[in-house]
C-alpha positions as CSV (number, residue, x, y, z in Angstrom):
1,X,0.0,0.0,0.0
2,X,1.3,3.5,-1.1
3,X,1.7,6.1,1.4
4,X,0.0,8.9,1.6
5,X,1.0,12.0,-0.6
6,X,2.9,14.2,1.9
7,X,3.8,11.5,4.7
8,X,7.7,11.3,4.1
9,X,8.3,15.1,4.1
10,X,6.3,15.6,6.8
11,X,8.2,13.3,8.9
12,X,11.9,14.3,8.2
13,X,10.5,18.0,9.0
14,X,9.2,16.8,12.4
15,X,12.5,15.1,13.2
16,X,14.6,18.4,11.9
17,X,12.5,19.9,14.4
18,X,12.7,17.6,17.7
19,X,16.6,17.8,17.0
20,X,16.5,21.2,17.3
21,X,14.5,21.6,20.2
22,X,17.0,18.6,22.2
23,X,17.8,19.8,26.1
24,X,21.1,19.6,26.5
25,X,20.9,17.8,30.4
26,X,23.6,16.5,32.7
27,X,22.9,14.5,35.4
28,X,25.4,13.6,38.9
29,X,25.5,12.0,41.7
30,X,28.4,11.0,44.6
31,X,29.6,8.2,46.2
32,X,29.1,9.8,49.5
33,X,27.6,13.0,50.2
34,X,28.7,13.4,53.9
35,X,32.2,12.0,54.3
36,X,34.2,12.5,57.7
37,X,37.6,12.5,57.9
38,X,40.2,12.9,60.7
39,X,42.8,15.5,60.9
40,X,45.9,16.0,58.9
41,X,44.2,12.5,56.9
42,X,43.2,12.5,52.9
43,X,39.3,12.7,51.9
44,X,37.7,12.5,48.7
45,X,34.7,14.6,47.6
46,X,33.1,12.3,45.8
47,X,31.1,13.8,42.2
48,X,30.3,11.6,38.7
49,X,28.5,12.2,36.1
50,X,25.9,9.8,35.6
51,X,24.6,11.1,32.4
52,X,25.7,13.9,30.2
53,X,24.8,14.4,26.5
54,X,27.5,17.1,26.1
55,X,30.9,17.1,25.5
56,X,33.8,19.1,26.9
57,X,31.7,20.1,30.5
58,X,32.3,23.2,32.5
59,X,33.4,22.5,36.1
60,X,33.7,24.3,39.2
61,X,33.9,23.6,43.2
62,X,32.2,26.1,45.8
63,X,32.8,26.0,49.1
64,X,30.0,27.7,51.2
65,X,30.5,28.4,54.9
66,X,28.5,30.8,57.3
67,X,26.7,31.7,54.6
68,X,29.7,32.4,52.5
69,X,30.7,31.3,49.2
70,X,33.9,30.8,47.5
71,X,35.6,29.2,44.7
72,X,37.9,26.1,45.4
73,X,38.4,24.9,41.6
74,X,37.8,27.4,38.6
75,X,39.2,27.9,35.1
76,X,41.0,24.1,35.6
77,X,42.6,25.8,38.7
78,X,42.7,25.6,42.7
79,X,41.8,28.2,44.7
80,X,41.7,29.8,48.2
81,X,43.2,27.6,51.1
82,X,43.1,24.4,49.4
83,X,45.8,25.4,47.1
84,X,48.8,22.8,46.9
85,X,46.5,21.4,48.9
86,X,44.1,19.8,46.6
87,X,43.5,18.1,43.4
88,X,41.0,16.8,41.0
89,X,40.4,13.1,40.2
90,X,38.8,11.6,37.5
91,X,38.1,15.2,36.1
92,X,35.9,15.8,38.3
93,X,35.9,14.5,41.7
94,X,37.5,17.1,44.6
95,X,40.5,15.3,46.8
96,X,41.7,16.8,49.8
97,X,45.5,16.7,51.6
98,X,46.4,17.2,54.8
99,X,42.7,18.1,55.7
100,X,42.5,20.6,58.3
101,X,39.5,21.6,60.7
102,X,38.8,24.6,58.4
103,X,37.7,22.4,55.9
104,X,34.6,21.7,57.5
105,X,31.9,22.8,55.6
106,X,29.4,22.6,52.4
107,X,31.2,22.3,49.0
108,X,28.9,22.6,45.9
109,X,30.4,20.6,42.4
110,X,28.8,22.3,39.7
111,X,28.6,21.0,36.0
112,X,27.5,22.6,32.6
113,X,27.2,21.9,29.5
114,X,29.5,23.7,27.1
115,X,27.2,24.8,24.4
116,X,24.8,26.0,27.0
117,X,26.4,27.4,30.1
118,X,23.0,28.1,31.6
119,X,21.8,24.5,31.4
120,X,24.2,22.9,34.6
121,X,23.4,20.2,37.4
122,X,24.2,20.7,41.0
123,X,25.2,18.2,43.7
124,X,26.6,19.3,47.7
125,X,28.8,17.2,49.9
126,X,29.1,18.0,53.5
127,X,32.7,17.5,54.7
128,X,33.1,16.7,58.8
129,X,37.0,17.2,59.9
130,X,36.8,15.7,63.1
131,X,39.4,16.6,65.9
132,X,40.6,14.5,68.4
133,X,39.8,15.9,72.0
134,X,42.9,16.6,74.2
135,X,43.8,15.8,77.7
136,X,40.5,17.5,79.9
137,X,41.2,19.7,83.0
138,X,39.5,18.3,85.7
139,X,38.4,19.6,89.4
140,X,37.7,17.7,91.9
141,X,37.2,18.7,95.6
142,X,40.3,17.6,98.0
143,X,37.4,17.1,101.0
144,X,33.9,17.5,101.5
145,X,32.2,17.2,105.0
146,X,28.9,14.0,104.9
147,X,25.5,16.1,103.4
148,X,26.8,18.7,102.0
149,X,27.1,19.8,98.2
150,X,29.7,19.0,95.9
151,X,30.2,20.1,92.2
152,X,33.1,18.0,89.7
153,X,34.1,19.9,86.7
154,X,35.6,18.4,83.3
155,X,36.2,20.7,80.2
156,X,38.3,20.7,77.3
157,X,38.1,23.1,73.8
158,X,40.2,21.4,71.0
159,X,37.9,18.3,69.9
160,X,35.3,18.6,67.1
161,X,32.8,17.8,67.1
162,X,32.2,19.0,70.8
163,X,33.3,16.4,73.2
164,X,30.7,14.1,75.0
165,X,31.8,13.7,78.8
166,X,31.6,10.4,81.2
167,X,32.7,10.4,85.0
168,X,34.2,7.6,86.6
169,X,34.5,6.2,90.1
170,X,37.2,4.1,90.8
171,X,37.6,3.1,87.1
172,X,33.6,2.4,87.1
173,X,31.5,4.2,85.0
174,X,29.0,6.4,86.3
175,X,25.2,6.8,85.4
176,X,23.8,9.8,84.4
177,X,21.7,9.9,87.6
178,X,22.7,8.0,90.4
179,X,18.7,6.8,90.9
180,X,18.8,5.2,87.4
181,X,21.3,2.2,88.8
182,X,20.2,0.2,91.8
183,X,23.8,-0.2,92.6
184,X,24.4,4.2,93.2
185,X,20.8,4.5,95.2
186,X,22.3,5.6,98.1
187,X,24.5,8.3,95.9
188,X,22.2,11.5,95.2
189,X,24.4,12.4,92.2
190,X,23.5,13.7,88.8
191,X,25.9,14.3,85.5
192,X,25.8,16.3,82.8
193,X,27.5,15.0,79.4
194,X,27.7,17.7,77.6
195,X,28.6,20.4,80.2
196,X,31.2,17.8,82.0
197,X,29.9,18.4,85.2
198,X,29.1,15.6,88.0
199,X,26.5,17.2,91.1
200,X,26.4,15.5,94.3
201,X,23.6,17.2,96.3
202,X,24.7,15.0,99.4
203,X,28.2,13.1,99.6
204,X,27.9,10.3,102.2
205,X,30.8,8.4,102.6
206,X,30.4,5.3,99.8
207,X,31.1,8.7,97.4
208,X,34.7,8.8,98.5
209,X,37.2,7.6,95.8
210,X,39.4,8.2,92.9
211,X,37.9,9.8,90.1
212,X,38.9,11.0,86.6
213,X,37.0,12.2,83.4
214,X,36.9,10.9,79.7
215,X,36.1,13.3,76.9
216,X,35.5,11.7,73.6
217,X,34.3,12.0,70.5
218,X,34.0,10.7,66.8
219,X,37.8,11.3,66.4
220,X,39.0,9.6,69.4
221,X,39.3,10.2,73.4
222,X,41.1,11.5,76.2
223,X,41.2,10.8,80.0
224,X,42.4,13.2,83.1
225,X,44.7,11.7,85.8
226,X,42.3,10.3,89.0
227,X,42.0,12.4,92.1
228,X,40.9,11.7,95.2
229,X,37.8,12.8,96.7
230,X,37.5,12.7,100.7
231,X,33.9,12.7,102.6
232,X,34.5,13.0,106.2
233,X,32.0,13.3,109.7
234,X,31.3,16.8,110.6
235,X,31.9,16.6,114.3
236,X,29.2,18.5,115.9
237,X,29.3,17.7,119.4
238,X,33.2,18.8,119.0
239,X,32.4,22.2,117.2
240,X,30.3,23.3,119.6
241,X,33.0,22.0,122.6
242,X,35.1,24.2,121.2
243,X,32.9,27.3,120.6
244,X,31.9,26.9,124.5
245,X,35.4,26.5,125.3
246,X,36.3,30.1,123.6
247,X,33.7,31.9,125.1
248,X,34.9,30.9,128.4
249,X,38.4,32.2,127.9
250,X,36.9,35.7,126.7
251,X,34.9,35.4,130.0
252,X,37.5,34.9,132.0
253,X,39.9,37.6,130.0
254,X,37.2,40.0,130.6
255,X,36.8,39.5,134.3
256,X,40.5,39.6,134.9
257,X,40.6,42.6,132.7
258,X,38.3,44.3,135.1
259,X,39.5,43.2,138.5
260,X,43.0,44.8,137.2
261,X,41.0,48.2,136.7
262,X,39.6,48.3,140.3
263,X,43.1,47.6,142.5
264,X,44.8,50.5,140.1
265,X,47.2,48.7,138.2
266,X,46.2,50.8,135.4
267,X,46.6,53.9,136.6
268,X,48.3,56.7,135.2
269,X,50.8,58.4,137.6
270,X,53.3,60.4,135.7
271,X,53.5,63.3,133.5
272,X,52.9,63.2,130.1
273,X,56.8,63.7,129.3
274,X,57.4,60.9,131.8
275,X,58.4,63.2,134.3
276,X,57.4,62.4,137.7
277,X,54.9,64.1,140.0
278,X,56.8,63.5,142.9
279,X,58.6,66.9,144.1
280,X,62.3,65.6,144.2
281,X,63.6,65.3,147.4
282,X,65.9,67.9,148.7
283,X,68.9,67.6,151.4
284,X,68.5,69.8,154.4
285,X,69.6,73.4,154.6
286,X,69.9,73.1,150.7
287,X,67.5,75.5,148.4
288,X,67.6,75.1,144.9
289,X,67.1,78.2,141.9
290,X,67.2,78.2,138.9
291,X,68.6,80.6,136.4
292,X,68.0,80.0,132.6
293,X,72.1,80.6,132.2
294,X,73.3,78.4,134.8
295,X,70.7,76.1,135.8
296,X,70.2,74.7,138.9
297,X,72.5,76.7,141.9
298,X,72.5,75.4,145.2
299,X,73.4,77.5,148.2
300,X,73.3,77.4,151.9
301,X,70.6,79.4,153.9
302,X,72.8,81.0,155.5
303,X,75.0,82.5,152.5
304,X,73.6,86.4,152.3
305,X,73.9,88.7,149.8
């Protein structure tokens, strides 16, 4: 059977026209969109082109921190602070050396196609640089009297991410809250993981012991030394001895104090140059004068002018 008149000429116009109107598309994905990676150790930013139907692709790297964004691979070339630092793999893919904690962040690999540089595909990868915590500073009270409060602290600033916190009690483990183990229900203690703290609201004396504090996380861990944490008595009967036993001696200083007052052992009997106010005593048929030139002269009563 014949076609019909028209039929082939309409056809190749309808295919001349569908291959003009072809979308130029390219399509990724990764390996790994949220790789971690120690410090100082190699990571690869995984990005592939599944599908492309153009040739010769444009290719960049972003990095976008704090709201911030910056190129890390343009015009075939590294930039910023991951040059001689970096490389790319495969043509595409983004490797890291030497990764540091400033790494951390959102990179964005971005791909277009070359004969339409509006047309391009998009894929992020969030890169983790984890840091190992360092040695924690711990306090821990020398002594602390049975009842009262008593507050341990553990804190250290150098891990990421932020360091998780655990107590320990003669190399056991505590719980979060002392009620949540039967074995700590006499304890009345509560910690906090995050803040590194461990809150006694009453010591009694199974609390006393060697304890240290572990900070740790994804990267690794780190301990403080043990230190010793006393509970002793408060001696009541003996405080109060003793308060009784200082009142009396400021009793007995006072009433001495005063007796010494009444039989004139603190009176004052001489002159305020420390002269005395005794006339001095003079030898008989001696007179004394006294002349601001010579001073004292001493004559007879019976010498006469």
């Amino acid at each position: 059977m014949a076609s019909p008149k028209g039929t082939v000429p309409g056809l190749v116009i309808l295919l001349l026209l569908l291959q003009g109107c072809t979308v130029i598309t390219v399509e990724l994905y990764s390996s790994n969109t949220n790789p971690e990676v120690q410090e100082y150790q190699r990571v690869e930013l995984s990005c592939v082109i599944k599908h492309t139907n153009t040739g010769n692709p444009r290719i960049e790297w972003k990095k976008i921190r704090n709201s911030d964004t910056s190129y890390v691979y343009f015009d075939n070339i590294i930039q910023g602070d991951l040059k001689n630092r970096a490389e790319i793999k495969g043509g595409i893919s983004l490797v890291i050396f030497n990764a540091s904690r400033t790494d951390t962040g959102k990179y964005r690999c971005e791909v277009a196609a070359a004969e339409d540089q509006k047309r391009f595909a998009e894929i992020t990868i969030n890169l983790t640089v984890t840091v190992k915590p360092v040695i924690p500073q711990c306090t821990v009270p020398k002594s602390v009297p049975v009842g009262k409060t008593a507050v341990l602290h553990c804190q250290e600033r150098e891990g990421y991410p932020s360091s998780v916190y655990r107590w320990y009690r003669n190399s056991e483990a505590l719980p979060d809250d002392s009620k949540s183990n039967p074995k700590f229900l006499n304890s009345s203690f509560t910690q906090n993981t995050s803040a590194g703290t461990l809150v006694f609201a009453g010591v009694n004396k199974g609390d006393m012991g060697q304890y240290y504090c572990v900070a740790s996380n994804s990267a690794g861990a780190a301990r403080c030394e043990p230190q010793l944490l006393e509970v002793y008595d408060l001696n009541i009967g003996g405080i109060v001895g003793g308060i009784l036993v200082v009142l009396l001696v400021l009793v007995l200083i006072t009433v001495g104090i005063c007796c010494a007052y009444r039989k004139g052992y603190f009176a004052n009997n001489s002159r305020p140059n420390g002269q005395s106010y005794k006339n001095p005593s003079k030898t008989d048929g001696v007179n004394y004068l006294r002349t601001s030139d010579e001073g004292d002269f001493r004559h007879k009563s019976s010498f006469v002018i």
